[in-house]
C-alpha positions in Angstrom: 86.7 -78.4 -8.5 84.6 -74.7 -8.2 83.9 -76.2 -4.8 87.7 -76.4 -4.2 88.4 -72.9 -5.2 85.4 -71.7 -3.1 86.1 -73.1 0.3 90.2 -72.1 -0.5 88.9 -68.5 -0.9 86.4 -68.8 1.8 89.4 -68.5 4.8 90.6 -64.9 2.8 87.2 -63.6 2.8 86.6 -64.3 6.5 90.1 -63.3 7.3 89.9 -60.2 5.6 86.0 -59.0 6.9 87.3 -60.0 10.4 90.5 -57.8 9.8 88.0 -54.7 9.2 85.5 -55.5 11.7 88.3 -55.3 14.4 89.3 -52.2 12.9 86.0 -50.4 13.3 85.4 -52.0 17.0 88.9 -50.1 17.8 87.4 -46.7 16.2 83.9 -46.9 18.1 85.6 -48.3 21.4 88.4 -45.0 21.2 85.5 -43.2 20.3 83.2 -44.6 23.2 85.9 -43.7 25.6 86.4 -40.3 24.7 82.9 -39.9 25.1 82.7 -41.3 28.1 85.7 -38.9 29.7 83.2 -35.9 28.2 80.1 -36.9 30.2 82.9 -37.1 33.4 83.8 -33.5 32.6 80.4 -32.4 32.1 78.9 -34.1 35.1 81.3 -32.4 37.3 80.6 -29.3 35.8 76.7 -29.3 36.4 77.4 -30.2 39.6 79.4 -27.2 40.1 76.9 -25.0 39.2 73.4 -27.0 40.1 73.8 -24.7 43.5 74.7 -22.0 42.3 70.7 -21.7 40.6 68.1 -24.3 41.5 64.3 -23.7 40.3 63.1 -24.5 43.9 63.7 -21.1 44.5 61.7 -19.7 40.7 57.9 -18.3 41.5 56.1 -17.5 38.3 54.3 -14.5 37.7 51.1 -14.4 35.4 49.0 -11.2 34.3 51.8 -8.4 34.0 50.8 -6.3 31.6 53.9 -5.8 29.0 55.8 -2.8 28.2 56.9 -1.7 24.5 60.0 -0.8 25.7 63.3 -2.2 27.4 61.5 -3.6 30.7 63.8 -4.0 34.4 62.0 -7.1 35.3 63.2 -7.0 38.9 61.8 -3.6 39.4 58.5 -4.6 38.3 58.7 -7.6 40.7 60.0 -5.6 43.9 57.0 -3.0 42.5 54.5 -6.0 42.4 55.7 -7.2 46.1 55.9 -3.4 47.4 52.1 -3.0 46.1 51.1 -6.4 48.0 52.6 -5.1 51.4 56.1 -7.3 51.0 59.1 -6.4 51.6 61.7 -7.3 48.8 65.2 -5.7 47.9 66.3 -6.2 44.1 69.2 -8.3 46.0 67.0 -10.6 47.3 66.4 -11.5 43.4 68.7 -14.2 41.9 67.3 -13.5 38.2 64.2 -12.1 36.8 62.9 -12.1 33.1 59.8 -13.2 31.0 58.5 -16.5 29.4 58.6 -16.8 26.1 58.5 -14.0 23.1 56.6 -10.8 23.5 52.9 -10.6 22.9 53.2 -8.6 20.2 55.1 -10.6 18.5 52.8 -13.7 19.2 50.3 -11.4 17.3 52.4 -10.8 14.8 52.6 -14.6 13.4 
């Protein structure tokens, strides 16, 4: 008799864990597709501006003594190249700017 009433209840319970199972596959598979459409997007935008800065073009400068105040990196750069004998304009500089927080600072911690 119990095993009557079990297997008659059995069909509900699998009906009713399969009816929210479906439920969240719908949610993750909307949500998997919206993601998918934002890596799209994103992917075309980093390809619009990989070329407008690549690294292959970065040189990195070691041993520059800093400055307490507000520094103009490029100047000190075309300064650097002018002292070596090169010739280099501020416009021949995409960007300029240090590595990580200021020495004294470093000290500081």
């Amino acid at each position: 008799m119990v095993t009557s009433i079990v297997q008659a209840f059995i069909p509900q319970v699998i009906t009713g864990t399969k009816a929210s199972l479906n439920e969240q596959i719908e949610s993750l598979v909307l949500e998997n597709n919206i993601l998918i459409d934002q890596v799209a997007e994103l992917t075309i935008q980093a390809d619009r501006v990989e070329p407008l800065y690549n690294r292959r073009n970065c040189l990195r400068f070691t041993g520059i003594p800093e400055t307490e105040d507000k520094e103009d990196t490029d100047k000190i750069i075309v300064d650097m190249a002018s002292e070596l004998g090169a010739n280099l304009f501020i416009e021949e500089i995409d960007h300029s700017h240090r590595l990580g927080p200021p020495i004294a600072i470093q000290r500081k911690a």
